[in-house]
C-alpha positions in Angstrom: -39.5 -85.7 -40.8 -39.9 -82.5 -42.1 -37.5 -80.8 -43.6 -35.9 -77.5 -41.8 -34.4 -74.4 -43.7 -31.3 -73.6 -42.8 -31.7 -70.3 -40.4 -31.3 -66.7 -42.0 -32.9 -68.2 -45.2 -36.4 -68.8 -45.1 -38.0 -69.7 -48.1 -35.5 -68.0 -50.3 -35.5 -71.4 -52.8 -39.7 -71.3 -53.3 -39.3 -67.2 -54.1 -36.6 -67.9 -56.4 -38.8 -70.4 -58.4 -41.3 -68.0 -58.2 -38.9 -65.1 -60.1 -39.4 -64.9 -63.9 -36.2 -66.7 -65.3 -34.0 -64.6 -68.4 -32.5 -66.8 -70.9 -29.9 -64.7 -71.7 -30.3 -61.1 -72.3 -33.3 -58.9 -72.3 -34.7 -58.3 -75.5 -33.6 -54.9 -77.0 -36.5 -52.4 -77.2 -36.5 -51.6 -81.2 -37.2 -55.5 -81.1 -39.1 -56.0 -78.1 -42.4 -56.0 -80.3 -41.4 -59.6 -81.3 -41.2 -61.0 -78.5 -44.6 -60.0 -77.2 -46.4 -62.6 -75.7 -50.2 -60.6 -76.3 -49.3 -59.0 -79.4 -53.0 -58.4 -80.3 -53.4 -57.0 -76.3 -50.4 -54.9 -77.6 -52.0 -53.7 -80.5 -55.0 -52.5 -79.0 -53.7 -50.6 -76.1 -51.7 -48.8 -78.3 -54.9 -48.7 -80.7 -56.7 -46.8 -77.7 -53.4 -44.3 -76.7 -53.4 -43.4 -80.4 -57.1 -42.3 -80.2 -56.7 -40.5 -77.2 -53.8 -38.7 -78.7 -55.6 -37.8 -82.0 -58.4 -36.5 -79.9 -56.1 -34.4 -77.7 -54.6 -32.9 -81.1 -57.8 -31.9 -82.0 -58.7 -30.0 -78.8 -55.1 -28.5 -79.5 -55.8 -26.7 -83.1 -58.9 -25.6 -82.2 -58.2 -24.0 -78.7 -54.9 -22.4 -80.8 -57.4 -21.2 -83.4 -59.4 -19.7 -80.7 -56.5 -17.7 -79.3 -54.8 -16.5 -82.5 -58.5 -15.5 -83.7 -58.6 -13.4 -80.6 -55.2 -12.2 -80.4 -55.8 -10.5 -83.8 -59.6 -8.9 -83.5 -57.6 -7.5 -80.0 -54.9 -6.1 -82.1 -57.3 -4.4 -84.5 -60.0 -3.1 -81.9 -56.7 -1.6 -79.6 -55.4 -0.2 -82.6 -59.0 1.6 -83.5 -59.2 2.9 -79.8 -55.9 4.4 -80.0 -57.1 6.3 -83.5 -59.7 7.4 -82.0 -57.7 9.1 -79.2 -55.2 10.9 -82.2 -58.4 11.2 -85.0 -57.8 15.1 -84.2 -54.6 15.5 -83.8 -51.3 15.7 -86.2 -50.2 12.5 -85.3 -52.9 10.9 -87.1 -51.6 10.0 -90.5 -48.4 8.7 -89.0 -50.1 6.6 -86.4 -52.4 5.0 -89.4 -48.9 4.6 -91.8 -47.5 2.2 -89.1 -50.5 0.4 -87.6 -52.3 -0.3 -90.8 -49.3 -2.5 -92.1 -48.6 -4.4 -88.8 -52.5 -5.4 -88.5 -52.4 -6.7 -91.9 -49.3 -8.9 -91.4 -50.6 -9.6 -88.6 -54.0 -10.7 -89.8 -51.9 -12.6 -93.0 -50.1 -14.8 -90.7 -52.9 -15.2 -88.5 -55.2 -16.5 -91.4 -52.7 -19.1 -92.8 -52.4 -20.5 -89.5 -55.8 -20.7 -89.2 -56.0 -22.8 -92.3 -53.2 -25.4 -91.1 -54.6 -25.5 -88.0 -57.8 -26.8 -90.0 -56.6 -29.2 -92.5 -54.5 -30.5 -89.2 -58.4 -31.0 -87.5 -58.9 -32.6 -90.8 -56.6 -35.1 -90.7 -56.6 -36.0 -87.0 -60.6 -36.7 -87.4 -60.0 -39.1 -90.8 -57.5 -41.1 -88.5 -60.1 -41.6 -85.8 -62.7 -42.4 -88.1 -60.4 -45.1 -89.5 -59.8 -46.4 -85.8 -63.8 -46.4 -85.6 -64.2 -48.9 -88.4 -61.3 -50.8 -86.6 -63.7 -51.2 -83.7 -67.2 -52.0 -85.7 -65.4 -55.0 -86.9 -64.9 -56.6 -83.3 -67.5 -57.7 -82.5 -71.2 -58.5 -84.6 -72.9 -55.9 -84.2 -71.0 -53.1 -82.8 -71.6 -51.4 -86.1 -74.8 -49.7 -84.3 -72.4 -48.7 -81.6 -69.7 -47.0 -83.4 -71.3 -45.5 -86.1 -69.1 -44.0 -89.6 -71.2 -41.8 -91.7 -71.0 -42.0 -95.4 -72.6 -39.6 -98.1 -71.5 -35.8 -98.5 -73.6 -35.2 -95.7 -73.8 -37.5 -93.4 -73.1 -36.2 -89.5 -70.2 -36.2 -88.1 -68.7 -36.3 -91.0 -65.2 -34.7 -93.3 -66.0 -31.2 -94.0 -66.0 -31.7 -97.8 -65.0 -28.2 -98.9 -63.3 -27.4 -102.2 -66.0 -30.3 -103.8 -68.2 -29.4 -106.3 -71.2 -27.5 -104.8 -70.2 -26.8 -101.4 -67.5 -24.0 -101.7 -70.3 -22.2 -99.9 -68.6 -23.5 -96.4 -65.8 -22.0 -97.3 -67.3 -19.0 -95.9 -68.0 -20.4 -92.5 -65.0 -21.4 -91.1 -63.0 -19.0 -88.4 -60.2 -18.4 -91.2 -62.8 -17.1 -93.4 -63.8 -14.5 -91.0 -60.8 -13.3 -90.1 -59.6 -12.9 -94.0 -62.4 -10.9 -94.4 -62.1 -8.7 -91.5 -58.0 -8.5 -92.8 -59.0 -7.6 -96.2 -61.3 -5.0 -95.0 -58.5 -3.4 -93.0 -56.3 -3.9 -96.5 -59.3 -1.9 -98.1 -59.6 0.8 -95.7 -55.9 1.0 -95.7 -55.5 1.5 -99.9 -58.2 4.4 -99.8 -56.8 6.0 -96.9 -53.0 6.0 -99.0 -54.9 7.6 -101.8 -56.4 9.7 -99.8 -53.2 10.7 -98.6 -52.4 11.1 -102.3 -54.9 14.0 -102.9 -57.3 11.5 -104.6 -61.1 11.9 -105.2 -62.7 11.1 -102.1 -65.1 8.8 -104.0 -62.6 7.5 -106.2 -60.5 6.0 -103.0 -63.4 4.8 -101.5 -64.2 2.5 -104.7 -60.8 1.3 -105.0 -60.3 0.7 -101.8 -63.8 -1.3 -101.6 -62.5 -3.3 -105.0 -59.1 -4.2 -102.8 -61.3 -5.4 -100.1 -63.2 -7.5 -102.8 -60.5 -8.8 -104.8 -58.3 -9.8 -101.7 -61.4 -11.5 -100.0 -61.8 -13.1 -103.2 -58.0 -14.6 -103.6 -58.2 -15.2 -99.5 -61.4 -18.0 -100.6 -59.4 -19.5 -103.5 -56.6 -20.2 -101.4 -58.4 -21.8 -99.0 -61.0 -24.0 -101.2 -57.5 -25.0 -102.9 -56.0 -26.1 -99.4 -58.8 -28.0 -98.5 -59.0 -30.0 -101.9 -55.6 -31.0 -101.7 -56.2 -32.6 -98.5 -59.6 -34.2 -99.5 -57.7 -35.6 -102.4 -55.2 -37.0 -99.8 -57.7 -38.4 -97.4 -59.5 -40.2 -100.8 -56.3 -42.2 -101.5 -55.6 -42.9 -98.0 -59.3 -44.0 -98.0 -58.8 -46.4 -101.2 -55.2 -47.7 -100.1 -57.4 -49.1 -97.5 -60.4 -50.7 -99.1 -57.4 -52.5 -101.1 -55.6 -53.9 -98.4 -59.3 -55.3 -96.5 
């Protein structure tokens, strides 16, 4: 005969078979990553988020680059549009005393965070290229798929400013511009204090165009020096891994 359930609990015995049994506790989550059954499974989802992430940080700097960069030539072309509306009048001078020294502050701060925002693209694309050569090595051949350029100028491939023969870069980067346009504004500012001062005409124009120089000048040093330090991090990052493989 076949065996009858008694009424009100149908099947309860099979679904509790079916139930994944506990031994005890649950495993606590700072040490959860033990008891992984698919720890390589594990591994390479989080592999995949990481690279997601690093690619979303990268979008990141450079749309915050693109909005400082802007909110400072606004700042600067405003400011100019407003002279031009008190050029004639008294107000002039006074209007230049207090503007002058907020755009450059302005333009200071901006630059600098231009150049984290940089070295922080920097980084972020070193990481990815080292989770690249994680996935040439799955499978033969998947080399040709995911490609990582060597040489100093291969595509795709670490900015190598602030290394011999290339501090020409230097001078292409958004920073760059905007440290120019600042120490421009520095410039103009100097020649129109000595201006103020009852200097030569000619003689504040030259100094102020040697300010302009000389702070354009300490603006590139800065930055070559930046991105050397972080080259030189990147390199032993780089070598700490060709040790370990």
């Amino acid at each position: 005969m076949t065996e009858m359930h008694p009424p009100g609990k149908p099947m309860e015995d099979e679904r509790s078979a079916q139930r994944p049994q506990h031994n005890g506790a649950l495993p606590n989550a700072a040490r959860s990553a033990s008891d992984l059954n698919d720890r390589p499974g594990a591994f390479f989802s989080a592999l995949l988020t990481e690279h997601f992430v690093l690619e979303s940080a990268r979008s990141i700097t450079v749309s915050e680059s693109s909005s400082r960069a802007a909110l400072y030539l606004t700042t600067l072309s405003s400011s100019l549009v407003a002279f031009g509306f008190l050029a004639d009048t008294e107000f002039a001078a006074g209007f230049l005393g207090i503007i002058v020294p907020v755009v450059l502050l302005l333009g200071i701060f901006t630059y600098e965070r231009l150049v984290e925002t940089s070295l922080e693209d920097v980084a972020a694309l070193a990481a990815i290229q080292r989770i690249r050569r994680y996935y040439r090595s799955l499978l033969p051949g998947a080399d040709s798929y995911f490609m990582v350029p060597r040489g100093r100028h291969a595509p795709n491939e670490l900015l190598d400013i602030g290394r011999s023969g290339s501090w020409r870069r230097v001078f292409f980067t958004m920073s760059s511009a905007i440290a120019v346009v600042n120490s421009i504004v520095a410039g103009a500012g100097v020649a129109l204090l000595l201006n103020h001062l009852r200097a030569h005409e000619g003689t504040a124009v030259g100094v102020g165009m040697l300010a302009a120089t000389v702070l354009a000048g300490l603006h590139w040093m800065y930055q070559v020096g930046r991105y050397a330090q972080m080259r030189r991090l990147i390199d032993a990052y780089e070598a700490t891994d060709e040790l370990i493989d």
